[in-house]
C-alpha positions, 0 to 999 in steps of 0.5 A: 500500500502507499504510505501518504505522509502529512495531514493535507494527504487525506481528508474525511468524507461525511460518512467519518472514513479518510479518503486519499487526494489524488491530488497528491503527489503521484507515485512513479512507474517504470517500464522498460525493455532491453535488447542486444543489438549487433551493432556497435554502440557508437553506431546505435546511439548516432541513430537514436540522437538523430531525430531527423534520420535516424529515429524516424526509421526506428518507431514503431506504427504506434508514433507518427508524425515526428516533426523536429521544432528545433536542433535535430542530433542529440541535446538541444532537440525539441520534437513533436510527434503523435502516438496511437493507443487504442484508437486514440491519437494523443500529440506530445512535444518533448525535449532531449537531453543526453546526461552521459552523451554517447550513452544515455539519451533523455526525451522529457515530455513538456506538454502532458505528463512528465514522463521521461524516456530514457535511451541507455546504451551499453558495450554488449559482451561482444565489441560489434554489440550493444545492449540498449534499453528504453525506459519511460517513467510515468505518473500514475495515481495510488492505490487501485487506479494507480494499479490499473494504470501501471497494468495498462500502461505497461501492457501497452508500452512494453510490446511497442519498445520491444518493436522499437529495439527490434526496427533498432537492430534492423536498421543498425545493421543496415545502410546508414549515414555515420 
């Protein structure tokens, strides 16, 4: 269960029993995927920093539309672009960091909800290998809705980033602009 700290936390309803805000802060979820890629890391992260060829061509069907606002390689990037779950399409506008360049790539939601996706490339056990992984942490309420949330959040997410590393690896290994 999730502890909620302060007074302010809950209140009382008019039956006497204490309900939770939902107001209040919201809890974090993870989810992520991992893939190893037969290609070399540098070649890997060239292509996921690259929002103007290279990402592209690495999204699943689920995003559309990816349009660069500004900058276009690695930090500095602003993007926009839409998504499609179940038969809705939401836009989103995010902006990219690279905390540890050639390594980890940061896209940080500036319009909905603060999720933040982070690209982490790593040297795989082979020197032609990389092992990447995509991870978004999202807000999602406590208690059952929370739960409900985290479910259908990674039930949907979880295949689509299995589909992104898996176009990664297509790609990677393909014809690319250094």
């Amino acid at each position: 269960m999730t502890q909620v700290r302060g007074r302010d936390a809950h209140a009382t309803a008019g039956n006497g029993r204490r309900y939770y805000d939902m107001d209040s802060k919201p809890d974090k979820h993870v989810i992520s995927a991992s893939a190893v890629i037969p290609a070399r890391r540098e070649r890997v992260y060239a292509l996921i920093s690259n929002y103007r060829d290279g990402h592209p061509r690495i999204l699943p069907k689920q995003f559309s539309n990816l349009t660069v606002e500004q900058g276009g390689v690695g930090a500095g990037t602003v993007i926009r672009f839409q998504m499609s779950l179940l038969g809705r399409k939401q836009t989103f506008r995010a902006a990219i960091t690279e905390p540890e360049p050639g390594r980890v790539l940061v896209e940080t939601d500036l319009d909905t909800n603060g999720a933040v996706t982070t690209f982490t490339i790593d040297p795989g056990t082979a020197p032609a290998d990389s092992n990447v992984t995509i991870s978004t942490t999202l807000p999602v309420r406590s208690g059952f809705p929370g739960k409900v949330e985290k479910a259908l959040a990674t039930l949907l997410l979880r295949p689509i980033y299995a589909k992104e590393l898996e176009n990664l690896a297509r790609v990677a290994t393909g014809p690319f602009g250094a």
